[in-house]
SEBAVEX-976081 format. One record per residue (C-alpha): x, y, z; residue number from 0; chain. Coordinates in Angstrom, 2 decimals, always signed. Each point is the difference from the previous one (the first is absolute). Layout:
BEGIN
+---------+---------+---------+-----+--------+
!       X !       Y !       Z ! num ! cadena !
+---------+---------+---------+-----+--------+
!       X !       Y !       Z ! NUM !      A !
...
+---------+---------+---------+-----+--------+
! end
This chain:
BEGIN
+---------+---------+---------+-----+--------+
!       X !       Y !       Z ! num ! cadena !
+---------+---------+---------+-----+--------+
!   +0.00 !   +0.00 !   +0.00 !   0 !      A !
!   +1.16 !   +3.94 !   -0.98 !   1 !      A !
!   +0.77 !   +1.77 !   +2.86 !   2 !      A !
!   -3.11 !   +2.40 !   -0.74 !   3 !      A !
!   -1.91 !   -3.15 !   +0.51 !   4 !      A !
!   +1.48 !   -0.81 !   +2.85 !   5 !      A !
!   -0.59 !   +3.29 !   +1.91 !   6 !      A !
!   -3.69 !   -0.28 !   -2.02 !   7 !      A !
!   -0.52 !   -3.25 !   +1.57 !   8 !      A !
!   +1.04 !   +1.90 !   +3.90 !   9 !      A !
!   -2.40 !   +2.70 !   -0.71 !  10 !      A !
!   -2.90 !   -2.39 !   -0.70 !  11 !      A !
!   +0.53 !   -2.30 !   +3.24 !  12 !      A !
!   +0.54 !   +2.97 !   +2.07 !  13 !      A !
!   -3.31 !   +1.73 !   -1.31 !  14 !      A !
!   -2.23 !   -3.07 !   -1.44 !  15 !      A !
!   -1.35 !   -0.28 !   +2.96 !  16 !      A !
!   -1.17 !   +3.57 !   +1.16 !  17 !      A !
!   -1.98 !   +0.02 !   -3.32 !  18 !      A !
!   -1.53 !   -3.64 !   +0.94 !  19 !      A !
!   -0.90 !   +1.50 !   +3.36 !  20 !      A !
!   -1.63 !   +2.90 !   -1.47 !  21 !      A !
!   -2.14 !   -1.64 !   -2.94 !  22 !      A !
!   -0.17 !   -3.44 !   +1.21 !  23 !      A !
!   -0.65 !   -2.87 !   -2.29 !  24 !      A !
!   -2.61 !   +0.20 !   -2.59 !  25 !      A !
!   -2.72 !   -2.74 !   +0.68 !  26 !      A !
!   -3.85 !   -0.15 !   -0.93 !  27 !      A !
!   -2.27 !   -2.42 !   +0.14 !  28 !      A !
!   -1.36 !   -1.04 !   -3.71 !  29 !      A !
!   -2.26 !   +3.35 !   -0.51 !  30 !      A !
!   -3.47 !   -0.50 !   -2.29 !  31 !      A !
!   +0.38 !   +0.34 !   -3.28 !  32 !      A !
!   -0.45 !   +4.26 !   -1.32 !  33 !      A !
!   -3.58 !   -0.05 !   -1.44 !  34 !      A !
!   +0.15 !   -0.35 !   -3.94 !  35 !      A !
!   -0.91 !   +3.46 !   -0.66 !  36 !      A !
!   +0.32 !   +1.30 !   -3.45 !  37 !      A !
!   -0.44 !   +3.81 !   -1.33 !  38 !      A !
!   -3.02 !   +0.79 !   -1.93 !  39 !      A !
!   -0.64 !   -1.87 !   -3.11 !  40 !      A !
!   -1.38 !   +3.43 !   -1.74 !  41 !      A !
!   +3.15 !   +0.17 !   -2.06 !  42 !      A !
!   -0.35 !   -2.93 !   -2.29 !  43 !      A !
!   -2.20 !   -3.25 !   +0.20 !  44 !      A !
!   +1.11 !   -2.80 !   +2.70 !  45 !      A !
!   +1.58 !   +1.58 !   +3.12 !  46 !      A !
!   +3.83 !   +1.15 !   +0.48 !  47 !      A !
!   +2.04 !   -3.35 !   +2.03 !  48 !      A !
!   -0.22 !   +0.03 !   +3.69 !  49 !      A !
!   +3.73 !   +0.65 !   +0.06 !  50 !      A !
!   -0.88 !   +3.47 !   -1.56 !  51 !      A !
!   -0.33 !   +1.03 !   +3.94 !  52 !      A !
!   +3.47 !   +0.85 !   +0.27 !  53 !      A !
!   +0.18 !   +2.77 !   -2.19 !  54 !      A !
!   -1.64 !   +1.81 !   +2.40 !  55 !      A !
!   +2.58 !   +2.58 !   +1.47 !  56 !      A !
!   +1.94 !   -0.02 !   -2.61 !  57 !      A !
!   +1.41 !   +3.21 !   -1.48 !  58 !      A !
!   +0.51 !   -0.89 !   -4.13 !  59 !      A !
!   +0.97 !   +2.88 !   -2.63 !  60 !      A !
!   -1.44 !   -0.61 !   -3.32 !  61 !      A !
!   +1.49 !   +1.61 !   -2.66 !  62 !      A !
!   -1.73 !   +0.57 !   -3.62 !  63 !      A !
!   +2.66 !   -0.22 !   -2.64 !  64 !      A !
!   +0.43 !   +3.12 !   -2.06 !  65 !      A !
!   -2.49 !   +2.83 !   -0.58 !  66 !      A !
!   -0.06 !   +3.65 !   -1.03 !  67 !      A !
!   +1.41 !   -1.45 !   -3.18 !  68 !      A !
!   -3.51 !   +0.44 !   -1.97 !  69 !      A !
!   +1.60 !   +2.52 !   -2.65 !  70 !      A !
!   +2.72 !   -2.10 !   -0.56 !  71 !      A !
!   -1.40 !   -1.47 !   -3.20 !  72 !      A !
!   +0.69 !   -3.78 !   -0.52 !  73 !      A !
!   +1.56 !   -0.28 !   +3.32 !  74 !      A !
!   -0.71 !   -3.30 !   +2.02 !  75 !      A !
!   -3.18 !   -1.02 !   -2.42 !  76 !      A !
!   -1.11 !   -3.03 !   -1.14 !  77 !      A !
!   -0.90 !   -0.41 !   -3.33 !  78 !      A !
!   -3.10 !   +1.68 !   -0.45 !  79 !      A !
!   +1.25 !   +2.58 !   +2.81 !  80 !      A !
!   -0.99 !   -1.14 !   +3.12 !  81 !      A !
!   +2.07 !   +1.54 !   +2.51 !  82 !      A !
!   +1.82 !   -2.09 !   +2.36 !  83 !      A !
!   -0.09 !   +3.28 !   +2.69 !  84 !      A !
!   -3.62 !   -0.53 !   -0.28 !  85 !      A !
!   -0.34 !   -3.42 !   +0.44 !  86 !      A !
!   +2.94 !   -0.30 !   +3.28 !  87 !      A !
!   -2.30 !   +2.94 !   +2.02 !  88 !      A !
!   -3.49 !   -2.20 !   -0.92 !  89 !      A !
!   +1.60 !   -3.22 !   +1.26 !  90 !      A !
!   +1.67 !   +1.93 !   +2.89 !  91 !      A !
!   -3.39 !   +1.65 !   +1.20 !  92 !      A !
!   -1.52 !   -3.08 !   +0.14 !  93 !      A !
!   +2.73 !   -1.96 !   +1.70 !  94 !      A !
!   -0.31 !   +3.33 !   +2.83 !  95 !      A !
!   -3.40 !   -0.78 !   +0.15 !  96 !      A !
!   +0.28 !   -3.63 !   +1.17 !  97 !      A !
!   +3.50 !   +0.81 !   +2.19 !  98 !      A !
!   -2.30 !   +2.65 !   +1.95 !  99 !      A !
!   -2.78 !   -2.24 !   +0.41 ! 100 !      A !
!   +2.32 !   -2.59 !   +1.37 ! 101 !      A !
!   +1.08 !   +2.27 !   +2.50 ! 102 !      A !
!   +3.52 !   +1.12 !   -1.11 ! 103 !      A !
!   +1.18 !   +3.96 !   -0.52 ! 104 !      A !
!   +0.65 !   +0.81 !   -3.68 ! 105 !      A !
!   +1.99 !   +2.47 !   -1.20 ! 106 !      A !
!   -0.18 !   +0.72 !   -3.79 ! 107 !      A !
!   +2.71 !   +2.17 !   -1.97 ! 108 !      A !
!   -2.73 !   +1.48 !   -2.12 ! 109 !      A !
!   -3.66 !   -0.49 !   +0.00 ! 110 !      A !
!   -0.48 !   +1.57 !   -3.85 ! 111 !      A !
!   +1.93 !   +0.63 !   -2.88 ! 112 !      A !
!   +3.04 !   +2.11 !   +1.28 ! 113 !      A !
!   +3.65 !   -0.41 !   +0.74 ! 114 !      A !
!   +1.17 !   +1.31 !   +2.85 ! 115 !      A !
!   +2.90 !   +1.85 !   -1.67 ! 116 !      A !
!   +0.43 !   +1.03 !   -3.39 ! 117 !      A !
!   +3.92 !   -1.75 !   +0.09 ! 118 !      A !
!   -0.44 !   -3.68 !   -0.60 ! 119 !      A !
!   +2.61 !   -0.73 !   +2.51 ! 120 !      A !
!   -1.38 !   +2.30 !   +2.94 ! 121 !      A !
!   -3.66 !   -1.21 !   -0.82 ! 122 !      A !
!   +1.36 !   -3.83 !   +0.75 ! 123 !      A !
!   +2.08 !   +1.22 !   +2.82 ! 124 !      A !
!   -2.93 !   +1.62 !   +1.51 ! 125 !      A !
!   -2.15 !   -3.17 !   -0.36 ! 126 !      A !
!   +2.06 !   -1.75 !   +1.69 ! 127 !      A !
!   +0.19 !   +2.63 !   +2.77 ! 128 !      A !
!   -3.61 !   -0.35 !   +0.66 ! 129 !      A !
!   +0.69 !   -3.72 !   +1.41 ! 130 !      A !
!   +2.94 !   +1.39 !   +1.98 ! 131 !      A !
!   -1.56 !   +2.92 !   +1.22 ! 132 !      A !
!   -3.30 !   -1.46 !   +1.00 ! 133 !      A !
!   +2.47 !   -3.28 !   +1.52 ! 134 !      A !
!   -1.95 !   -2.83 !   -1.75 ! 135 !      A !
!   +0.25 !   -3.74 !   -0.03 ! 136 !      A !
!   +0.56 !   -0.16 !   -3.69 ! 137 !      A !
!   -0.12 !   +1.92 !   -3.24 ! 138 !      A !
!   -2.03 !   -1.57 !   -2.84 ! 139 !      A !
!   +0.44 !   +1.87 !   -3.81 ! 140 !      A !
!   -2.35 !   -1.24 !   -2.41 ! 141 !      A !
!   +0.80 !   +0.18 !   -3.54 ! 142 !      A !
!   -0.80 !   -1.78 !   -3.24 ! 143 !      A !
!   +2.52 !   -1.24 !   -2.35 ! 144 !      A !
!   +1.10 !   +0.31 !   -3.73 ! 145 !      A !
!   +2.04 !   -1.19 !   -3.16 ! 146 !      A !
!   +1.09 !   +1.89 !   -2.64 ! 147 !      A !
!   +0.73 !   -2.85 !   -1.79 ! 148 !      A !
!   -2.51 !   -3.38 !   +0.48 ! 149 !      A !
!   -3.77 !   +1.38 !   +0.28 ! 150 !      A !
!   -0.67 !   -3.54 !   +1.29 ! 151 !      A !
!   +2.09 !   +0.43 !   +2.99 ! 152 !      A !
!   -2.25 !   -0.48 !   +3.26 ! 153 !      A !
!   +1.08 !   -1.32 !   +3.41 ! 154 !      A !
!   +0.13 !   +1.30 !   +3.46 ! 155 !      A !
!   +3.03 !   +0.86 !   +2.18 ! 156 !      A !
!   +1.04 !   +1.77 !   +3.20 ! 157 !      A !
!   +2.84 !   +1.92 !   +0.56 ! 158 !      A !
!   +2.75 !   +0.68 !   +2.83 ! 159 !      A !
!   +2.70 !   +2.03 !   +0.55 ! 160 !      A !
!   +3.91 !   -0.69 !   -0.42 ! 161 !      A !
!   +0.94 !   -3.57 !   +0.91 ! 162 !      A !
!   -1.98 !   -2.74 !   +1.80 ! 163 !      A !
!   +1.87 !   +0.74 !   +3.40 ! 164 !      A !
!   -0.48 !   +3.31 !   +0.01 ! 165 !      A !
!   -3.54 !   +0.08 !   +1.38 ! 166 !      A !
!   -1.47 !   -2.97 !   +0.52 ! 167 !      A !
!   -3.34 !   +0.59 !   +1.31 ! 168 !      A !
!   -0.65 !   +1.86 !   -3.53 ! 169 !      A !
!   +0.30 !   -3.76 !   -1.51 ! 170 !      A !
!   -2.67 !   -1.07 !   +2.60 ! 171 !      A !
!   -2.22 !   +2.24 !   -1.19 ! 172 !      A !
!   +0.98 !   +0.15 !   -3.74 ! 173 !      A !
!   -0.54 !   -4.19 !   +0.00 ! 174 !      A !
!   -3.42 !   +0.11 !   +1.44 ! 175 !      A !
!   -0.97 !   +2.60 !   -2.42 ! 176 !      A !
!   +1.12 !   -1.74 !   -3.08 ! 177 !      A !
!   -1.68 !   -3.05 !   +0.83 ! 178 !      A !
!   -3.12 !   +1.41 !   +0.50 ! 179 !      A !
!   -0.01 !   +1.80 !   -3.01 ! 180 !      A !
!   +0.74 !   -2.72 !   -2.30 ! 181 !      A !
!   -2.20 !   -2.08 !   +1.44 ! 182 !      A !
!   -3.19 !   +2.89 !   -0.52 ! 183 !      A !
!   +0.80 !   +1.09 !   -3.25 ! 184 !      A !
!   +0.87 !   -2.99 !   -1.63 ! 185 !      A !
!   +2.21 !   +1.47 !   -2.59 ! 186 !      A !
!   +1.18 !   -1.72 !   -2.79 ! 187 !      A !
!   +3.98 !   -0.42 !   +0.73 ! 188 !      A !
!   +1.56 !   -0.18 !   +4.04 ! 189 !      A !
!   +3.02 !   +0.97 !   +0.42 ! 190 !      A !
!   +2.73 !   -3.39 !   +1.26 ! 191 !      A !
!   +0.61 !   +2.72 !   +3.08 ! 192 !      A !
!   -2.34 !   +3.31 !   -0.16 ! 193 !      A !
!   +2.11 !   +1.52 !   +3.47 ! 194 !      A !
!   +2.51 !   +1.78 !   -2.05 ! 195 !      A !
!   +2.68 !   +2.69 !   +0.73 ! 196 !      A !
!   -0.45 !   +3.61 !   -1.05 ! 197 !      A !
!   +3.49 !   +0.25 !   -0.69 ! 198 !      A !
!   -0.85 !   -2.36 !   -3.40 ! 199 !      A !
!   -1.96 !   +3.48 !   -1.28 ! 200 !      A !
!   +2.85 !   +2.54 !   +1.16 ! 201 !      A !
!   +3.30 !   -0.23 !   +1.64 ! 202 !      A !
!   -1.50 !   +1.88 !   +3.12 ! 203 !      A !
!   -2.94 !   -1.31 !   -0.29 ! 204 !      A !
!   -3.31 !   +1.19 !   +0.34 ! 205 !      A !
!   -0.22 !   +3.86 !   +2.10 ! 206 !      A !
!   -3.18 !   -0.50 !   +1.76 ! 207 !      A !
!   +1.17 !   -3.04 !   +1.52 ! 208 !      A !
!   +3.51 !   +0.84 !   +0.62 ! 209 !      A !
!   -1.04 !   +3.05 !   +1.89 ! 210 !      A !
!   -2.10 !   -1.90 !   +2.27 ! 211 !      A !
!   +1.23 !   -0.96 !   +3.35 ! 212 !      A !
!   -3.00 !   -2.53 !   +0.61 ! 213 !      A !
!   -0.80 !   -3.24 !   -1.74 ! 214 !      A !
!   -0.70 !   +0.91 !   -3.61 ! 215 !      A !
!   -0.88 !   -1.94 !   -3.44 ! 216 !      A !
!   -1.84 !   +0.99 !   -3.31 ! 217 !      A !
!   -2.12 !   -1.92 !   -1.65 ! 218 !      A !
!   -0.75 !   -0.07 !   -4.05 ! 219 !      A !
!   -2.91 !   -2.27 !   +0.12 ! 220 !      A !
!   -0.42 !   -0.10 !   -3.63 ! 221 !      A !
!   +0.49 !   +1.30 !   -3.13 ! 222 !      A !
!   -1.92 !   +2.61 !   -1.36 ! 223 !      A !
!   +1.64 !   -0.06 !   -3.38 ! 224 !      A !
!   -1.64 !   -3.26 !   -0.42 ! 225 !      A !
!   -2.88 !   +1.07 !   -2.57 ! 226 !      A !
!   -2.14 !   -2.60 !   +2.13 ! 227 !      A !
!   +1.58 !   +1.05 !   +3.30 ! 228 !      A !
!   -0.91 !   +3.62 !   -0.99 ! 229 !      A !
!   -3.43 !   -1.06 !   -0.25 ! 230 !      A !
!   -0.09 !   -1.48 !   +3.35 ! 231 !      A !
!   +1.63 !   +2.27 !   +2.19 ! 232 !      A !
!   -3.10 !   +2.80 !   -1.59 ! 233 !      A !
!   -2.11 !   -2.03 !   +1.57 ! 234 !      A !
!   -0.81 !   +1.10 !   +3.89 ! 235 !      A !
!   -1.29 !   -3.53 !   +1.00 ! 236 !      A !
!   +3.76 !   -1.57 !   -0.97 ! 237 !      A !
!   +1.23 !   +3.03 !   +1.69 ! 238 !      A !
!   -1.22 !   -1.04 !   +2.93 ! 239 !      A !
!   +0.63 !   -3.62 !   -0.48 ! 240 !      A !
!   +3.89 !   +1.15 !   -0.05 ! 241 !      A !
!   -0.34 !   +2.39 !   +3.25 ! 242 !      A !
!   -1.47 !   -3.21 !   +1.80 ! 243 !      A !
!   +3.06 !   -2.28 !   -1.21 ! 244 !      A !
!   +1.75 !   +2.89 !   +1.61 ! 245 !      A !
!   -1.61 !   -0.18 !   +3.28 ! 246 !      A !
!   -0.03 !   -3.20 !   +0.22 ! 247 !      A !
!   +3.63 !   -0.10 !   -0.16 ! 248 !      A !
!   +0.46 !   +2.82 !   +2.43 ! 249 !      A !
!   -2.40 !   -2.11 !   +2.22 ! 250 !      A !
!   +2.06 !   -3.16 !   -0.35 ! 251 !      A !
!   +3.46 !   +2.33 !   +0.73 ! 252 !      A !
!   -2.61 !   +1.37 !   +3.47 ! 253 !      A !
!   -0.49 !   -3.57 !   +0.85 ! 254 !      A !
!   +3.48 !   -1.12 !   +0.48 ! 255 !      A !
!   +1.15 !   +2.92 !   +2.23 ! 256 !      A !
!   +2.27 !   +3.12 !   -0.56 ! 257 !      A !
!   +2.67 !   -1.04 !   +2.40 ! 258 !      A !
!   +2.42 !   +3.05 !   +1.64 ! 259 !      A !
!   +2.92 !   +0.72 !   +1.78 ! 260 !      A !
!   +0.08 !   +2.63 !   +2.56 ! 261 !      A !
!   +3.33 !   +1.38 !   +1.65 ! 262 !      A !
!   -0.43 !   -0.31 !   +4.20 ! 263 !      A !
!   +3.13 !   +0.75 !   +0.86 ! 264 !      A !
!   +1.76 !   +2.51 !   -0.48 ! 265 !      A !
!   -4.14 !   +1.29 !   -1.13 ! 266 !      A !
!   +1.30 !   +3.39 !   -1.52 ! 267 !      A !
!   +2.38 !   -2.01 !   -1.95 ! 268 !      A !
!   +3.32 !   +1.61 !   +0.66 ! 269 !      A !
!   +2.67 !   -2.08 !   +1.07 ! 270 !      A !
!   +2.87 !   +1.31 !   +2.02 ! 271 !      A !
!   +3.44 !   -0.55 !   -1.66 ! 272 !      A !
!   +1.85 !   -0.62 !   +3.26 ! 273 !      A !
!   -2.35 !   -1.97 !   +1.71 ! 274 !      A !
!   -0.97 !   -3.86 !   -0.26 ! 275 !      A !
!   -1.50 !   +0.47 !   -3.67 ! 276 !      A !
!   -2.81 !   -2.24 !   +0.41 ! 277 !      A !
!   -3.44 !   -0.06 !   -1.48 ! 278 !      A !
!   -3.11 !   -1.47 !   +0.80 ! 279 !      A !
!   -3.21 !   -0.48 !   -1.87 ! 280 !      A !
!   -3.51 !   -1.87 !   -0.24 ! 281 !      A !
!   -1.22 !   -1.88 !   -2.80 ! 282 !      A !
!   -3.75 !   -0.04 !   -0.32 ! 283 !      A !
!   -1.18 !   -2.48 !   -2.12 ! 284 !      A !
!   -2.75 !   +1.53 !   -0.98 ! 285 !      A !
!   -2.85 !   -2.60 !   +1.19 ! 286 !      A !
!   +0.39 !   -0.60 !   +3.98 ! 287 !      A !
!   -2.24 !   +3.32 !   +0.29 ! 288 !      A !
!   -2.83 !   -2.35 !   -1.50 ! 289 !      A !
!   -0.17 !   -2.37 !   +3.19 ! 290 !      A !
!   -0.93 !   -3.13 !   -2.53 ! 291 !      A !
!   +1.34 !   -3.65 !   +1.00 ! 292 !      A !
!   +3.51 !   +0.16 !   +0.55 ! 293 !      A !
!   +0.36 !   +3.37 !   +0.00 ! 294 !      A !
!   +2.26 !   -0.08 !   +3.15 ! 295 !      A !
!   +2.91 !   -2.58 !   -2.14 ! 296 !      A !
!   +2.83 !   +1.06 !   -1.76 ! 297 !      A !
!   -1.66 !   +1.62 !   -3.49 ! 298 !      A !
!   +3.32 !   +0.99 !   -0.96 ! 299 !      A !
!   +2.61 !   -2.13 !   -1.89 ! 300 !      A !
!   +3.30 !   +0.08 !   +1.37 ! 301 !      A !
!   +2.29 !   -0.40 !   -2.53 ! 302 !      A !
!   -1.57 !   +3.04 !   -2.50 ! 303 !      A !
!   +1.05 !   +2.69 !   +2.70 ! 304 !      A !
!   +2.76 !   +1.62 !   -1.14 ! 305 !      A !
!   +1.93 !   +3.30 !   +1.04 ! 306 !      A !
!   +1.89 !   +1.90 !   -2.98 ! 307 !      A !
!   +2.37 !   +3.24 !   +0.71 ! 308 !      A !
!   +0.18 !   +0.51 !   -3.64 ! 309 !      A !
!   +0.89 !   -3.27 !   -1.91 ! 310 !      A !
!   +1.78 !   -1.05 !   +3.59 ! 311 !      A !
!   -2.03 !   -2.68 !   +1.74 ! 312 !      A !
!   -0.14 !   +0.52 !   +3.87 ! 313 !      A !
!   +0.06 !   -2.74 !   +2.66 ! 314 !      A !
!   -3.21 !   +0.20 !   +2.13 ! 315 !      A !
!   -1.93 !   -1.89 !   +2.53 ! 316 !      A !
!   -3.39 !   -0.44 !   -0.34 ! 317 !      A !
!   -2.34 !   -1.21 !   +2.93 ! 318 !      A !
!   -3.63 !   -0.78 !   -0.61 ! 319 !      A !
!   -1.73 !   +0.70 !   +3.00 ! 320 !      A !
!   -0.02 !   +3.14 !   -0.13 ! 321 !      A !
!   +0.90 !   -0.04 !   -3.70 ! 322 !      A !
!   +3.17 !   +2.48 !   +0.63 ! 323 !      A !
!   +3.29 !   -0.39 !   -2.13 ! 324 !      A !
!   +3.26 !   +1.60 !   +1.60 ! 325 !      A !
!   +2.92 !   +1.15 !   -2.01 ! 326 !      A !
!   +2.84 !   +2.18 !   -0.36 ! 327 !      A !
!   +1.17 !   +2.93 !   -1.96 ! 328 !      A !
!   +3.87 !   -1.16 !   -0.90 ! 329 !      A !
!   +2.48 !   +2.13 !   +1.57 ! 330 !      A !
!   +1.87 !   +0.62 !   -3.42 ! 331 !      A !
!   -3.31 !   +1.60 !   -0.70 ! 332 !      A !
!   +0.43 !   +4.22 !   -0.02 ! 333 !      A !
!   -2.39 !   +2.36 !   +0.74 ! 334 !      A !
!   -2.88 !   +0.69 !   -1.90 ! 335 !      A !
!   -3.36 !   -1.41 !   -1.44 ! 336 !      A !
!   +1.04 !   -3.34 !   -1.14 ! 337 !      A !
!   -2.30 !   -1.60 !   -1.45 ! 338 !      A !
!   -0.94 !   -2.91 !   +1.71 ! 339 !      A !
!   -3.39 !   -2.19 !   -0.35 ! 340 !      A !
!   -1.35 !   -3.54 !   +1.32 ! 341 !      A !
!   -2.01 !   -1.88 !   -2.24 ! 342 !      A !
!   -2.14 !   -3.00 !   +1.41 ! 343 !      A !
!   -2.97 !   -2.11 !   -1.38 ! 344 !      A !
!   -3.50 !   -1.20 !   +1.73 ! 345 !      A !
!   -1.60 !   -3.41 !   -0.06 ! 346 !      A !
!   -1.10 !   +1.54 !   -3.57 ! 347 !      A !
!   +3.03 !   +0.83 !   -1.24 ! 348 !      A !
!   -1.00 !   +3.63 !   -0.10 ! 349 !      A !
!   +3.20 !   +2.30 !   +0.72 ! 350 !      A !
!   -0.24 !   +2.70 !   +2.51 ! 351 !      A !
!   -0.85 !   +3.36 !   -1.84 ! 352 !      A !
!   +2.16 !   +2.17 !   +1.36 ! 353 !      A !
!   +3.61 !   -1.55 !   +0.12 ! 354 !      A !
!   +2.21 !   +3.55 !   +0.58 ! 355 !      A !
!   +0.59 !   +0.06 !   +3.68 ! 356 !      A !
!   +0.69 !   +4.20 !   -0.43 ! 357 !      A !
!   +3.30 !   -0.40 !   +2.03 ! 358 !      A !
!   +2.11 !   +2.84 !   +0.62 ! 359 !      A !
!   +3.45 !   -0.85 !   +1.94 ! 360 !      A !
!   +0.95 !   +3.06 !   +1.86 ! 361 !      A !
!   +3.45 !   +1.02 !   +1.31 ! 362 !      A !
!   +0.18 !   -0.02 !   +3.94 ! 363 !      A !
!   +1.74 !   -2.03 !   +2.87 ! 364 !      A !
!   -1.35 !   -3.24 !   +2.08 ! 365 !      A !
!   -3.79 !   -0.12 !   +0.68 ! 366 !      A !
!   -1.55 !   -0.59 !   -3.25 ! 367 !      A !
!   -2.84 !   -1.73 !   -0.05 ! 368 !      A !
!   -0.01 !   -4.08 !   +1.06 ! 369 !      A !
+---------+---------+---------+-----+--------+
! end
């Protein structure tokens, strides 16, 4: 063992058991099943799934691809000129629609046909700013795809940013999205994998996404330079049939938890240079707040937590009751903001959202935080 684990591994005996004294062990008796309640069934025929519950509370920023582009003649049509602006805002008013009515808090970049900046690059910047901003669970741009050069293109796909390990609850949400659209609008080609990098488009990849500091995907659902596609997506009724795909794959990402990390100690997350340079945090899995059978076992699997000071993997301890992981900042390691983050994964496999601890380490003698 390093030496930082072995003074990790001192820490945690010394102090594992003033945390067991104060929370205790979790144990329950097997609680009733939660009541199958569903939201209202106004939205479509046949009610939304039971697991559609646990959207409720959720904060989710939809974002309308394009607009304010109306003049731009040609731009973003389908072949008779149906405008794909037109078509993301219909599909994302509905989907807000159903989100509300399932209890979450939507937050829409536009609610007509405007940009909210006449630069192309601010206007994405600023879309993305309105899921930072407003500190949502996820950002969800809807957009409609195109080919200049096969009209019979026509599959769906959802899109992340930079490379797989660069945000991983993005992938959760981008893979329960893509299924659920393929599997509503039927279309006539799938993709072998529809979760696909934005950096396949651009180098930098996509702005609204790379500006976001939440989980984040866009989704081309379709084609509307399909002449037949075109057709469809004019039509309100398959409109709506694509904004339910959509919930239902938000409902399915609800269902398996949005797991978290929060920093306990130090909480204000500055670490003193000269002190002990340790770190503590919990890991919330994301579905012991729901009291269902087995609720008080380990939900979180061990060997996906990881702790990352840049590309530098960090020794850690991780004890499950009370789901705290210890480590420490190296002492090579100057002052700053490094940029340090612990990934983990639920019973799911859903990734915490929020994987940047915010860690500053601050110059100053013996007394840091422990």
């Amino acid at each position: 063992m390093t030496a930082v684990g072995r003074i990790t591994r001192r820490r945690l005996l010394f102090l594992a058991p003033t945390f067991w004294a104060v929370s205790g062990c979790r144990r329950s008796a097997p609680p009733p099943a939660a009541p199958a309640t569903r939201p209202a069934a106004s939205l479509e025929a046949g009610p939304a799934a039971a697991y559609a519950r646990y959207l409720a509370g959720m904060r989710i920023c939809l974002d309308p691809g394009h607009g304010g582009d109306a003049d731009r003649p040609g731009y973003k049509r389908g072949p008779t000129g149906l405008r794909e602006a037109e078509v993301n805002l219909r599909v994302a008013l509905m989907l807000r629609e159903m989100l509300t009515e399932a209890g979450a808090a939507v937050f829409m970049t536009r609610e007509n046909d405007t940009a909210l900046s006449d630069a192309g690059a601010e206007d994405l910047r600023l879309r993305a700013e309105v899921a930072n901003r407003n500190d949502c669970d996820l950002l969800l741009s809807i957009h409609h795809n195109a080919s200049a050069t096969n009209p019979d293109a026509n599959f769906a796909s959802v899109w992340y940013h930079g490379d797989v390990d660069d945000n991983p609850a993005s992938l959760d949400v981008a893979r329960h999205l893509a299924v659920a659209l393929i599997d509503a609008l039927d279309l006539p080609q799938t993709l072998g994998c529809p979760v696909l990098s934005d950096e396949l488009i651009a180098r930098t990849g996509f702005a609204v996404l790379r500006h976001a500091r939440v989980p984040a995907v866009l989704t081309e659902a379709s084609f509307h330079s399909n002449p037949d596609e075109e057709r469809r997506l004019a039509d309100p009724v398959y409109n709506r049939r694509e904004a339910r795909a959509l919930f239902a794959g938000l409902a399915r990402y609800a269902y398996g938890g949005l797991p978290r990390a929060r920093l306990v100690a130090p909480a204000d997350g500055v670490v003193i240079a000269g002190g002990s340079r340790s770190v503590q945090v919990e890991l919330q899995d994301g579905l012991a707040q729901r009291r269902s059978w087995g609720w008080d076992r380990r939900q979180i699997l061990r060997d996906s937590i990881r702790v990352r000071l840049g590309d530098r993997v960090l020794p850690h301890v991780y004890e499950e009751q009370p789901d705290r992981v210890w480590f420490i900042i190296p002492p090579d390691v100057p002052p700053g903001r490094p940029r340090v983050r612990l990934q983990f994964q639920n019973v799911f496999k859903h990734s915490n959202t929020r994987p940047d601890l915010g860690i500053e380490l601050r110059e100053g003698g013996a007394g840091g935080a422990s």
